[in-house]
Jmol script that loads the backbone (N, CA, C; Angstrom):
load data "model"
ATOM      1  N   UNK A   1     180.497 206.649 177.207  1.00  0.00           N
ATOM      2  CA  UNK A   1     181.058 205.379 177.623  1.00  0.00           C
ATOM      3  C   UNK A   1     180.981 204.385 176.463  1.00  0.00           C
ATOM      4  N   UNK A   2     182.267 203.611 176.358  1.00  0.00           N
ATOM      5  CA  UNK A   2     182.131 202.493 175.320  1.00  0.00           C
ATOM      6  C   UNK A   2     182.440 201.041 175.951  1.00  0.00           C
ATOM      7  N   UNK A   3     181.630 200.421 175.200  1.00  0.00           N
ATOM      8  CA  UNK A   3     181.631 198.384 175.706  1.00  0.00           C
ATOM      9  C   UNK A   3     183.222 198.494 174.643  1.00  0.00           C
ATOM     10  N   UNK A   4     184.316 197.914 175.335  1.00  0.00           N
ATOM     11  CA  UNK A   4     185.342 197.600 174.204  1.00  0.00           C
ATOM     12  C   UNK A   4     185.461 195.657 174.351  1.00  0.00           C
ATOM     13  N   UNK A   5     185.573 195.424 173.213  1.00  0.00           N
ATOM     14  CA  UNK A   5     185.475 193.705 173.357  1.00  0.00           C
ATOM     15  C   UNK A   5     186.534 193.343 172.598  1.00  0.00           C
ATOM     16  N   UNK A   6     187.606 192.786 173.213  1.00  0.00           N
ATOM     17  CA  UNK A   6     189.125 192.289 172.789  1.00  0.00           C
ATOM     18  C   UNK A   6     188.465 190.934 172.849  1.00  0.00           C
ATOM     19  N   UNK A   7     188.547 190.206 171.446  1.00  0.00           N
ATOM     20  CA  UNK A   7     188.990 188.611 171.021  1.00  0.00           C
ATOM     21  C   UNK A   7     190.296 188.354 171.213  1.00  0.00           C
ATOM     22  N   UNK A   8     190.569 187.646 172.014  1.00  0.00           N
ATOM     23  CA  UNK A   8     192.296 187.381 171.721  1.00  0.00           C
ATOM     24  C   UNK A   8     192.049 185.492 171.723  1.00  0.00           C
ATOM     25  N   UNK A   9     192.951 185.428 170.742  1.00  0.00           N
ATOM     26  CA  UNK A   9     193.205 184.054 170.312  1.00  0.00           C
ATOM     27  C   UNK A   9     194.624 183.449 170.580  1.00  0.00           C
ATOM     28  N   UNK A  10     195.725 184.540 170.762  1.00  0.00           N
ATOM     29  CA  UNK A  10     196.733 184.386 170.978  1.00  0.00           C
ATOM     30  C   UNK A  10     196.755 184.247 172.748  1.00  0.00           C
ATOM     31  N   UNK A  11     195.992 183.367 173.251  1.00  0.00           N
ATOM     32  CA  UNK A  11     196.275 183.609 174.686  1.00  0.00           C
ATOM     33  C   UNK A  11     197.441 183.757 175.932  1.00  0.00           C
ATOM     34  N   UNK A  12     198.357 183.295 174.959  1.00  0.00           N
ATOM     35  CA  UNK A  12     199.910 183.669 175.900  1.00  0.00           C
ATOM     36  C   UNK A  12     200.134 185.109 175.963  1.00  0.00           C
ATOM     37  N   UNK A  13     199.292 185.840 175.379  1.00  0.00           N
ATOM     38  CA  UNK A  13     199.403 187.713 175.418  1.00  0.00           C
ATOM     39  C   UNK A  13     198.730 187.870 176.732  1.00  0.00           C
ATOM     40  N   UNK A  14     197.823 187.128 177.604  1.00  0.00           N
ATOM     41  CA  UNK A  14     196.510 187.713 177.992  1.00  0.00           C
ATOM     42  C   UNK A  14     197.707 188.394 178.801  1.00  0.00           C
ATOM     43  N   UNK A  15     198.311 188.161 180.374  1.00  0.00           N
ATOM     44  CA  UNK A  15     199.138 188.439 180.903  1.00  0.00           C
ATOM     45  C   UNK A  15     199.768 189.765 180.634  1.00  0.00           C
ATOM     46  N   UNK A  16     200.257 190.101 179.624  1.00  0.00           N
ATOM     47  CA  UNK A  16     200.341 191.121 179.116  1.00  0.00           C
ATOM     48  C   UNK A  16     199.769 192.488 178.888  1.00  0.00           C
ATOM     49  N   UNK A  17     199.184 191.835 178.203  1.00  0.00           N
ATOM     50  CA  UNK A  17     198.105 192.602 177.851  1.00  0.00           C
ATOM     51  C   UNK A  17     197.087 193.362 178.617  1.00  0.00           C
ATOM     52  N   UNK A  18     197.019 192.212 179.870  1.00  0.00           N
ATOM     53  CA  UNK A  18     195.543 192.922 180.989  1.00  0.00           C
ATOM     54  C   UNK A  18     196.909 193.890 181.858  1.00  0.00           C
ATOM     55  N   UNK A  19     198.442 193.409 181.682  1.00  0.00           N
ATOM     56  CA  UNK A  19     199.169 195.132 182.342  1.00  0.00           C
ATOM     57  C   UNK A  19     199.224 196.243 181.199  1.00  0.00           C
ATOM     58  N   UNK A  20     198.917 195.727 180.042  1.00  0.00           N
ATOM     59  CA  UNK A  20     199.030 197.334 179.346  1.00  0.00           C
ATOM     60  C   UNK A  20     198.069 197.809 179.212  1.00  0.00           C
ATOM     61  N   UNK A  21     196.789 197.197 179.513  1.00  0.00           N
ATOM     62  CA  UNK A  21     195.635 197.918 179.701  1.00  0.00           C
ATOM     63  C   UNK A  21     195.470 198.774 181.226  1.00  0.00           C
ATOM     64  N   UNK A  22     196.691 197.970 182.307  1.00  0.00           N
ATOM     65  CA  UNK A  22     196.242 199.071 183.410  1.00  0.00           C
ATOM     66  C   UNK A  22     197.528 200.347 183.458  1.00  0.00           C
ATOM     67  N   UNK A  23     198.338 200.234 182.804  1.00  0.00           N
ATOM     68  CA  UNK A  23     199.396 201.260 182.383  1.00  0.00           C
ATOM     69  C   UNK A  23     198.844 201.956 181.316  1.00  0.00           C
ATOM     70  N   UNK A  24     197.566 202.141 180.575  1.00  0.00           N
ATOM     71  CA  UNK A  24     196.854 203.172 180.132  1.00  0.00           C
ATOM     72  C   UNK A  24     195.836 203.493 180.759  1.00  0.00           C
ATOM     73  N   UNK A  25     195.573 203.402 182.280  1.00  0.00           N
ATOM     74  CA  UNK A  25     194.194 203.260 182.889  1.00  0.00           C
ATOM     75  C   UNK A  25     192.945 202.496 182.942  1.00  0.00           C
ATOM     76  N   UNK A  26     193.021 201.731 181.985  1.00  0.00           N
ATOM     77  CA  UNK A  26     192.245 200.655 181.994  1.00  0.00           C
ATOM     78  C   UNK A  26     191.806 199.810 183.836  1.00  0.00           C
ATOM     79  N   UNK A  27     191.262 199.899 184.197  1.00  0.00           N
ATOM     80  CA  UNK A  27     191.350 199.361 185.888  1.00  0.00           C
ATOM     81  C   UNK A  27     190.542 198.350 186.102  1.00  0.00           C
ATOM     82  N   UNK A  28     189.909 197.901 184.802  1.00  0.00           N
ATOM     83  CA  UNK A  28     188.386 196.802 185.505  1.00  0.00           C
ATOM     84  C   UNK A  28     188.519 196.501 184.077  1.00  0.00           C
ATOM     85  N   UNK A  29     188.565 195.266 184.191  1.00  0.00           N
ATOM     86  CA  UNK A  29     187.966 194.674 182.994  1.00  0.00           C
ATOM     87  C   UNK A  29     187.134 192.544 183.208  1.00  0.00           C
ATOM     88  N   UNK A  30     186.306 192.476 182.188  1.00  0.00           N
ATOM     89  CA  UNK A  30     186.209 190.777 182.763  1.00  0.00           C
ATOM     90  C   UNK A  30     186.361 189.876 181.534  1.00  0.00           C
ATOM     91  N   UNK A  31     187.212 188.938 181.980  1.00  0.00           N
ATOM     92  CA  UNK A  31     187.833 188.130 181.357  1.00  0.00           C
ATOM     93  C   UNK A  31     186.902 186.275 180.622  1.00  0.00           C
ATOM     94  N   UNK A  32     186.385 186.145 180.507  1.00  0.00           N
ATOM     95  CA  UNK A  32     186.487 185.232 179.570  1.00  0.00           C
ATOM     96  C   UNK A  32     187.062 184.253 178.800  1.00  0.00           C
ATOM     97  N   UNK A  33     186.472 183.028 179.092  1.00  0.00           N
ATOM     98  CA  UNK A  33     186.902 181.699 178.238  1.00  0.00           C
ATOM     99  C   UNK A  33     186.323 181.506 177.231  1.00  0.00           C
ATOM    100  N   UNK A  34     186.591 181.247 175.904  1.00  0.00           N
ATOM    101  CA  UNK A  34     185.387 181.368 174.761  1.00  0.00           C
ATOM    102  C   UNK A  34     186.333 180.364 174.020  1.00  0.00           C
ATOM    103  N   UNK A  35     184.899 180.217 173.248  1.00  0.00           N
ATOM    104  CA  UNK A  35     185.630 178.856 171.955  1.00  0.00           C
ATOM    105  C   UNK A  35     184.678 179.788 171.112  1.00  0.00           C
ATOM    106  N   UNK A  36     185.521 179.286 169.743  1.00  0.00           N
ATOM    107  CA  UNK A  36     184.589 179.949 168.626  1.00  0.00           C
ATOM    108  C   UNK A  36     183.625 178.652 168.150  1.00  0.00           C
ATOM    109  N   UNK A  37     183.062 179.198 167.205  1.00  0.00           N
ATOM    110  CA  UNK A  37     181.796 178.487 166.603  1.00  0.00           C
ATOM    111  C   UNK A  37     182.321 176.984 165.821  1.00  0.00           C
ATOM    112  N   UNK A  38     182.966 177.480 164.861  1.00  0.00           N
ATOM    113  CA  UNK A  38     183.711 176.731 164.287  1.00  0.00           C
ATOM    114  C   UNK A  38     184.694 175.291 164.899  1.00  0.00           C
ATOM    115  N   UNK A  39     185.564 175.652 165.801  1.00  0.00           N
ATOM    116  CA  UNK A  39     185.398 174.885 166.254  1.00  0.00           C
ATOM    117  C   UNK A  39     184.897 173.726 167.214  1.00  0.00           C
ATOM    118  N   UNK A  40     183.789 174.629 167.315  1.00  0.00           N
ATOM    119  CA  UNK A  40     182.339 173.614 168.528  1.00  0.00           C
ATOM    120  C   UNK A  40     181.838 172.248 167.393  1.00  0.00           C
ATOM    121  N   UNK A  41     181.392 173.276 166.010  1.00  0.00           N
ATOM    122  CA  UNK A  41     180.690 172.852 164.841  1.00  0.00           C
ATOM    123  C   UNK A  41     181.460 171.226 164.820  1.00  0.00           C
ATOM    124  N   UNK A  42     182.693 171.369 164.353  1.00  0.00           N
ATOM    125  CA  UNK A  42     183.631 170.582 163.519  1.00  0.00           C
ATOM    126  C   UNK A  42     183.930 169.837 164.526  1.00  0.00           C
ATOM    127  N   UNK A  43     183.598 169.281 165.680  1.00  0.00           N
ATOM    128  CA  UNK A  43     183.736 168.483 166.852  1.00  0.00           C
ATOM    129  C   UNK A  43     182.625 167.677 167.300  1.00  0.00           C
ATOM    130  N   UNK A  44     181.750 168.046 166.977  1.00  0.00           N
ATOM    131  CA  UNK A  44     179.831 167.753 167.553  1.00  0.00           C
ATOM    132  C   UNK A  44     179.334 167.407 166.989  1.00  0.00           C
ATOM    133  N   UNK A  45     179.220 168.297 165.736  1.00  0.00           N
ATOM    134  CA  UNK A  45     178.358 168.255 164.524  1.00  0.00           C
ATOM    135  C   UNK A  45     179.148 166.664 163.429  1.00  0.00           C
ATOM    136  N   UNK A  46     178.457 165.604 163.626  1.00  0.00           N
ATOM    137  CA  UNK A  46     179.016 165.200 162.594  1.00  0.00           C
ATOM    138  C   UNK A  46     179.093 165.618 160.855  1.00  0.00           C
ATOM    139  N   UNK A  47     178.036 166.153 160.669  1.00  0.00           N
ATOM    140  CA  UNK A  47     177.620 166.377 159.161  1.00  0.00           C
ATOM    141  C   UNK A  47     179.040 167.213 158.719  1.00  0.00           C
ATOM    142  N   UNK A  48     179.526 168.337 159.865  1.00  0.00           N
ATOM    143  CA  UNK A  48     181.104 169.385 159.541  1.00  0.00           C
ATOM    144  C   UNK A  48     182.444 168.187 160.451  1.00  0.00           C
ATOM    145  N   UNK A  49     182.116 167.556 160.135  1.00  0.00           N
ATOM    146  CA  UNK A  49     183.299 166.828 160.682  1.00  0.00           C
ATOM    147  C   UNK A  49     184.436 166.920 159.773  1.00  0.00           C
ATOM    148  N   UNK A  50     184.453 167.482 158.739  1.00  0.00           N
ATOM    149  CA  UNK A  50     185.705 167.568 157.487  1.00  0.00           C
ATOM    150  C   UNK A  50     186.301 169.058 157.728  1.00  0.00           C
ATOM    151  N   UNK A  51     185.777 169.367 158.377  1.00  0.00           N
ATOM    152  CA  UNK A  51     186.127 171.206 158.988  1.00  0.00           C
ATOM    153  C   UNK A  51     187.345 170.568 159.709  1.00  0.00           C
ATOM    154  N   UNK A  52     187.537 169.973 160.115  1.00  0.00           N
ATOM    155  CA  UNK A  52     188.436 169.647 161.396  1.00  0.00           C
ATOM    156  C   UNK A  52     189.417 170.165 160.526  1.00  0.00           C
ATOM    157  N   UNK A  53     190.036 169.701 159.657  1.00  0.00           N
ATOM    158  CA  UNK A  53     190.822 169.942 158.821  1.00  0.00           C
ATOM    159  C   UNK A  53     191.719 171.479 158.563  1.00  0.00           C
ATOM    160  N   UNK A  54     190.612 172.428 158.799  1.00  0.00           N
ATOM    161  CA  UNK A  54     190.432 173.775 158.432  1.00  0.00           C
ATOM    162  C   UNK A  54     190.818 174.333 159.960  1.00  0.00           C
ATOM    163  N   UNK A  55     190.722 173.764 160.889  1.00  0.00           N
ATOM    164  CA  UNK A  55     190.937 174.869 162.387  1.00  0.00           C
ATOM    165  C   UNK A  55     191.866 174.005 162.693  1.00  0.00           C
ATOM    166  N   UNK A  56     192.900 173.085 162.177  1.00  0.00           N
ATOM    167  CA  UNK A  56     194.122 172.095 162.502  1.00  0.00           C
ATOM    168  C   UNK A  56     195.216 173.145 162.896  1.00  0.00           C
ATOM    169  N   UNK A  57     195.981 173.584 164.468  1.00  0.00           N
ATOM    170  CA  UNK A  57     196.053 174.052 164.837  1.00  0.00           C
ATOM    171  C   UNK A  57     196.438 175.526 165.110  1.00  0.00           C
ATOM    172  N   UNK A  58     194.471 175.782 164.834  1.00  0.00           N
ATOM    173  CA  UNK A  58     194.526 176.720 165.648  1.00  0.00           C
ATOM    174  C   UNK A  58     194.190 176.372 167.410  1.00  0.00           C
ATOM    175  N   UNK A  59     193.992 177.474 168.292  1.00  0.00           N
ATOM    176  CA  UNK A  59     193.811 177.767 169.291  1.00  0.00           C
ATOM    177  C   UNK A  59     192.570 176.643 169.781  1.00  0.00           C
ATOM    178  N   UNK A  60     192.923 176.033 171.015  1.00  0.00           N
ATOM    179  CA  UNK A  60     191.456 175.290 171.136  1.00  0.00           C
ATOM    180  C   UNK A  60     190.786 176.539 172.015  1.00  0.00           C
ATOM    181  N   UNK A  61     191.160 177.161 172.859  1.00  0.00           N
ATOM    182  CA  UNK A  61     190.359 178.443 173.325  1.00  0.00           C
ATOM    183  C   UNK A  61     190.767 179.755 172.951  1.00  0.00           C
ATOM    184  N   UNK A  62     190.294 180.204 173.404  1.00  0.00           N
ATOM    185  CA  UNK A  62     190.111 181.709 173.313  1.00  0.00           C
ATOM    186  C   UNK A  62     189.935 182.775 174.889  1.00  0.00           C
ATOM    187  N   UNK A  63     190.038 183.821 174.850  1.00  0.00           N
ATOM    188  CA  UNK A  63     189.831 184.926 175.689  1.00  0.00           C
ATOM    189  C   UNK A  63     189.065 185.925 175.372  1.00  0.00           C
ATOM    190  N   UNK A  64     187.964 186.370 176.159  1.00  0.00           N
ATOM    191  CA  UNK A  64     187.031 187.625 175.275  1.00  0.00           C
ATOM    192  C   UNK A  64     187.128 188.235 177.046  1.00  0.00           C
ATOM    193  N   UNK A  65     187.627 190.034 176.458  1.00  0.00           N
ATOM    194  CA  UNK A  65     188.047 190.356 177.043  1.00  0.00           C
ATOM    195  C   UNK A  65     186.687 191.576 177.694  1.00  0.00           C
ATOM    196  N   UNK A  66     186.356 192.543 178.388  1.00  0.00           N
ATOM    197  CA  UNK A  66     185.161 193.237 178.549  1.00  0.00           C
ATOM    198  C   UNK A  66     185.637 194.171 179.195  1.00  0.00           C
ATOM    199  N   UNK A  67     185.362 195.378 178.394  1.00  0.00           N
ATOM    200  CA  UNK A  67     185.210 196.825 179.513  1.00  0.00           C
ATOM    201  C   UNK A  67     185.091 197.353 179.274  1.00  0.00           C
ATOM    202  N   UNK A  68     184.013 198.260 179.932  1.00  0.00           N
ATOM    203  CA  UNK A  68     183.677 199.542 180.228  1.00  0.00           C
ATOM    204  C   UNK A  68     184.517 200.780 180.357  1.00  0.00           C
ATOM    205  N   UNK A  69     184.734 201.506 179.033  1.00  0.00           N
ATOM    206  CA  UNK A  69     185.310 202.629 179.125  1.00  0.00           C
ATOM    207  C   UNK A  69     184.881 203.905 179.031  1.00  0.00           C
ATOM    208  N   UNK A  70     185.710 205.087 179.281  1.00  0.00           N
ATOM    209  CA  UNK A  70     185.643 206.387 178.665  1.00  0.00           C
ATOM    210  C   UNK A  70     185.612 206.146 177.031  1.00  0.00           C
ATOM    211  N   UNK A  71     184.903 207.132 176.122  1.00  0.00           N
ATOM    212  CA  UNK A  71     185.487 206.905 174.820  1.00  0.00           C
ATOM    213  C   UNK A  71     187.084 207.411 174.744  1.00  0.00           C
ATOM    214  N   UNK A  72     187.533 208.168 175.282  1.00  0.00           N
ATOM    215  CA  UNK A  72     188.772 208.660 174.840  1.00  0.00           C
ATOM    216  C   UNK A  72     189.915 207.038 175.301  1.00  0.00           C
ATOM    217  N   UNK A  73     189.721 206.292 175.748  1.00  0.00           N
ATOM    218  CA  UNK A  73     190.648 204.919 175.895  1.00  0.00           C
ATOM    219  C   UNK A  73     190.295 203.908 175.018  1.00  0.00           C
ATOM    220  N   UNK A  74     189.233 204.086 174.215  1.00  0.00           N
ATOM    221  CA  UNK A  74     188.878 202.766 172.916  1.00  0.00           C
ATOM    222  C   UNK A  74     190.467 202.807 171.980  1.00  0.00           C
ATOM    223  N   UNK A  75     191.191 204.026 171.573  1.00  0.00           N
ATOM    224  CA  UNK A  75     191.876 203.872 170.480  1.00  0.00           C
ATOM    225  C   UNK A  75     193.495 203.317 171.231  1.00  0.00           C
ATOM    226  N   UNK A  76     193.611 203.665 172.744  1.00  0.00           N
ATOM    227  CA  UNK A  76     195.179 203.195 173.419  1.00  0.00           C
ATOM    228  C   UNK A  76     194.794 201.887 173.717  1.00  0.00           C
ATOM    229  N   UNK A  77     193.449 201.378 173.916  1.00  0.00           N
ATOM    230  CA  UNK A  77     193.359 199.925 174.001  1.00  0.00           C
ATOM    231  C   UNK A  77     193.426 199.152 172.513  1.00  0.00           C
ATOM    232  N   UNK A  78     193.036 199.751 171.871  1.00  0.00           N
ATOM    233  CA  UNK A  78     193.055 198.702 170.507  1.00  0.00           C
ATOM    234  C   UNK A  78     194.723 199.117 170.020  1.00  0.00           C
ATOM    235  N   UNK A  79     195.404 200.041 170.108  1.00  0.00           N
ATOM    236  CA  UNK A  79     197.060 200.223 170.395  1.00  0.00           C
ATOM    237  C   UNK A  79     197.633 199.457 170.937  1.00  0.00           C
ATOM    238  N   UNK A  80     197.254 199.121 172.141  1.00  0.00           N
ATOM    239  CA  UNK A  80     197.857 197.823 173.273  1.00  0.00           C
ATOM    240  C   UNK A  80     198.139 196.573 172.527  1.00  0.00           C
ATOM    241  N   UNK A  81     196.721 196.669 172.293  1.00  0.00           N
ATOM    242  CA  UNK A  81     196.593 195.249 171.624  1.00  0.00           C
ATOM    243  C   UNK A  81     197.620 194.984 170.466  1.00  0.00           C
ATOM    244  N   UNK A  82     197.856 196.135 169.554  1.00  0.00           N
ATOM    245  CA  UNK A  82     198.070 196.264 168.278  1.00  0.00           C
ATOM    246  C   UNK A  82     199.900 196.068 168.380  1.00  0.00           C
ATOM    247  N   UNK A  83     199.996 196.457 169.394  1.00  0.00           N
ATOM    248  CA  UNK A  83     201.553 197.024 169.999  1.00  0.00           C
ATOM    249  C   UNK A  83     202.357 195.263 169.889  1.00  0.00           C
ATOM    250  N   UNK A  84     200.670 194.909 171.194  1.00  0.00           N
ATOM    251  CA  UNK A  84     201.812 193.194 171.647  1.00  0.00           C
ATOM    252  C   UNK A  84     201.642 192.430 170.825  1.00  0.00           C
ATOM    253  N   UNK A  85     200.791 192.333 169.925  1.00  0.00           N
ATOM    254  CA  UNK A  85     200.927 190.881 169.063  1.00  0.00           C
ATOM    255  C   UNK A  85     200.978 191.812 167.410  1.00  0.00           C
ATOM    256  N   UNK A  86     201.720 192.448 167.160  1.00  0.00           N
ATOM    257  CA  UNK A  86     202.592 193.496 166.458  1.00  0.00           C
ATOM    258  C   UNK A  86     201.375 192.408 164.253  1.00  0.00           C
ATOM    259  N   UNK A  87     200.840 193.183 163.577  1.00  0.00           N
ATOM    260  CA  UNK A  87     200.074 192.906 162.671  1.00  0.00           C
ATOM    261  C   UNK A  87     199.399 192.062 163.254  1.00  0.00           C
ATOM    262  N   UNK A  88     198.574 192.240 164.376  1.00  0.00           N
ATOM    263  CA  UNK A  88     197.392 191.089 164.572  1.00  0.00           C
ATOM    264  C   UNK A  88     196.300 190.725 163.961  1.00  0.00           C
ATOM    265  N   UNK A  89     196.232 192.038 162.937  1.00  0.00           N
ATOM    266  CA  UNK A  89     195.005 192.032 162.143  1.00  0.00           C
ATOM    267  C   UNK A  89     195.653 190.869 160.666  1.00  0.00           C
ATOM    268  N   UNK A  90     196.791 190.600 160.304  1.00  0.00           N
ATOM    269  CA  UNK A  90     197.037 189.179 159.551  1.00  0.00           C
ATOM    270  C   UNK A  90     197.004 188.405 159.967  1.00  0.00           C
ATOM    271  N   UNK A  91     197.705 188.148 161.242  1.00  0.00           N
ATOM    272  CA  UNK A  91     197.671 186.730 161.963  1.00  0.00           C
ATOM    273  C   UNK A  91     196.283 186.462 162.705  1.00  0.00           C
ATOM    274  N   UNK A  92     195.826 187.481 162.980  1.00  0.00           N
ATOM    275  CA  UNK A  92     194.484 186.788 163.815  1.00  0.00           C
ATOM    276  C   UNK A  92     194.772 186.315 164.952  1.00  0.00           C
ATOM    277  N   UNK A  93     195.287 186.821 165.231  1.00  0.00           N
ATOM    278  CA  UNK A  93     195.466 186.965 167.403  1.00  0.00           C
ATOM    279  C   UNK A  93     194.393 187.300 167.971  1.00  0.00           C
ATOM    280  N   UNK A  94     194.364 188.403 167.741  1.00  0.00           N
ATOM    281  CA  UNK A  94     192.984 189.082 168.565  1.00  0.00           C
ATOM    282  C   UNK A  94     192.374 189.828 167.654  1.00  0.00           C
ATOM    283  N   UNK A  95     191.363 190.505 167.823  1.00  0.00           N
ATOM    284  CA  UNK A  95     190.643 192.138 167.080  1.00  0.00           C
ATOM    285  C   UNK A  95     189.887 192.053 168.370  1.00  0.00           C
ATOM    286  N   UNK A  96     189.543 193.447 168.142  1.00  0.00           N
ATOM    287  CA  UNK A  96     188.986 194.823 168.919  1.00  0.00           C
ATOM    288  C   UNK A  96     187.608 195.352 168.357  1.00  0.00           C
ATOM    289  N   UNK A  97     186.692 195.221 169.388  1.00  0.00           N
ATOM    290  CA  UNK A  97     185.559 196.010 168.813  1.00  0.00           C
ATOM    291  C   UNK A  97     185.143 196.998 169.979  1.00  0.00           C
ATOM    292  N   UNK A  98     184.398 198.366 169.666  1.00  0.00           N
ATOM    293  CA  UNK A  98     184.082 198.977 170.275  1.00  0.00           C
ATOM    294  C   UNK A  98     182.800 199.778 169.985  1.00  0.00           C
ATOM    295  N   UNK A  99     181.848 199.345 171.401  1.00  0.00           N
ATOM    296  CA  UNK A  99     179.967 199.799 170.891  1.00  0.00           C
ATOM    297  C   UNK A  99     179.851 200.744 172.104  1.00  0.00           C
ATOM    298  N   UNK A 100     179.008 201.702 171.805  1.00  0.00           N
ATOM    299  CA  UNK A 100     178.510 202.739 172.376  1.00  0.00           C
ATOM    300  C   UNK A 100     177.310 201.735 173.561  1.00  0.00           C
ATOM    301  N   UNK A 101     177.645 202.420 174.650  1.00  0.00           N
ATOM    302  CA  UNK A 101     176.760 202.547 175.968  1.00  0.00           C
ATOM    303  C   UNK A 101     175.854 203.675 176.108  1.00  0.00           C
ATOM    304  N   UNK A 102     174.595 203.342 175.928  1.00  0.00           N
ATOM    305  CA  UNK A 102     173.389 203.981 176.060  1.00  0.00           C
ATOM    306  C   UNK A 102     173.179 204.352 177.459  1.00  0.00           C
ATOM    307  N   UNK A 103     172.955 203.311 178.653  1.00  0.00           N
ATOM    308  CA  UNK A 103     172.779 204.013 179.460  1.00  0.00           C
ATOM    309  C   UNK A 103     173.788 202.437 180.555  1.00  0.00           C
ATOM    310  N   UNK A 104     173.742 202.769 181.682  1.00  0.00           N
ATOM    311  CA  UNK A 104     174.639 201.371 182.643  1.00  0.00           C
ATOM    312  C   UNK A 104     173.673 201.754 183.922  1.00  0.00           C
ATOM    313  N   UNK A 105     173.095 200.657 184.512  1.00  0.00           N
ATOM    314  CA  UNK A 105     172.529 200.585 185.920  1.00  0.00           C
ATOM    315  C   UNK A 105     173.337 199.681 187.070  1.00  0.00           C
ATOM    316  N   UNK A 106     173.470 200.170 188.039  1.00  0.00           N
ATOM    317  CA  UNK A 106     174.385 198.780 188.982  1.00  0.00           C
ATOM    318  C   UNK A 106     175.564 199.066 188.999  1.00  0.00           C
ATOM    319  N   UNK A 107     175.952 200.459 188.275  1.00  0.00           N
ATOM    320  CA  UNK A 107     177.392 200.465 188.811  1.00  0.00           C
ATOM    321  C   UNK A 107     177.670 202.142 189.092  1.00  0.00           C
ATOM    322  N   UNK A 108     178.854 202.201 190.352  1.00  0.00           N
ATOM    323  CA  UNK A 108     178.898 203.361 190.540  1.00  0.00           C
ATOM    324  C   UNK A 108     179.478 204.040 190.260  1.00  0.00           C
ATOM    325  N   UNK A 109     179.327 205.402 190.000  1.00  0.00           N
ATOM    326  CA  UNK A 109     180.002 206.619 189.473  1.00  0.00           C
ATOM    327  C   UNK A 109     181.086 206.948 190.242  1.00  0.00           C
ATOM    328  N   UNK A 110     182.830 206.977 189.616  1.00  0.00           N
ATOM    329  CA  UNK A 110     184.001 206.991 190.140  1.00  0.00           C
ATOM    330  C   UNK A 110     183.942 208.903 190.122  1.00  0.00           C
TER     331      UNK A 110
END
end "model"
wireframe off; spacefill off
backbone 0.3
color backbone group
């Protein structure tokens, strides 16, 4: 089993995206509101108040996406992704990470 964790920054994909994850089997996933660091910093922090400058528009939120997979669906989900917001890895829409599950308690075996 793998934790797969979709950043998406491009949030007009989410819609999308959470159907091409269930048109590869994907069936459960949890969704998330996230802000990045950066721009918390450059808002709060007076001392980075010149950052503002530097995240001038980007995204004020974000989406962090969560699920629990088979390993054999880590590479059609990071495909999905790769498919709808077509070079996401230049623009910085989203990225994809995927960590190994040791063991899961609390949930039941399909």
């Amino acid at each position: 089993m793998k934790l797969v964790i979709v950043f998406l920054n491009k949030i007009e994909f989410l819609d999308d995206l959470l159907s091409g994850f269930l048109e590869i089997g994907v069936t459960g996933a949890t969704v998330l509101d996230t802000v990045g660091m950066g721009r918390i910093i450059s808002k709060n922090i007076p001392i980075f108040a010149g950052l503002r400058d530097a995240f001038a528009g980007s995204s004020p939120a974000n989406k962090t996406i969560l699920a629990v997979v088979d390993e054999s669906l880590v590479n059609p989900i990071a495909a999905v992704v790769e498919d709808l917001l077509e070079s996401f890895h230049e623009e910085r829409g989203a990225f994809v990470v995927s960590l190994p599950i040791d063991k899961i308690f609390g949930l039941k075996k399909q």
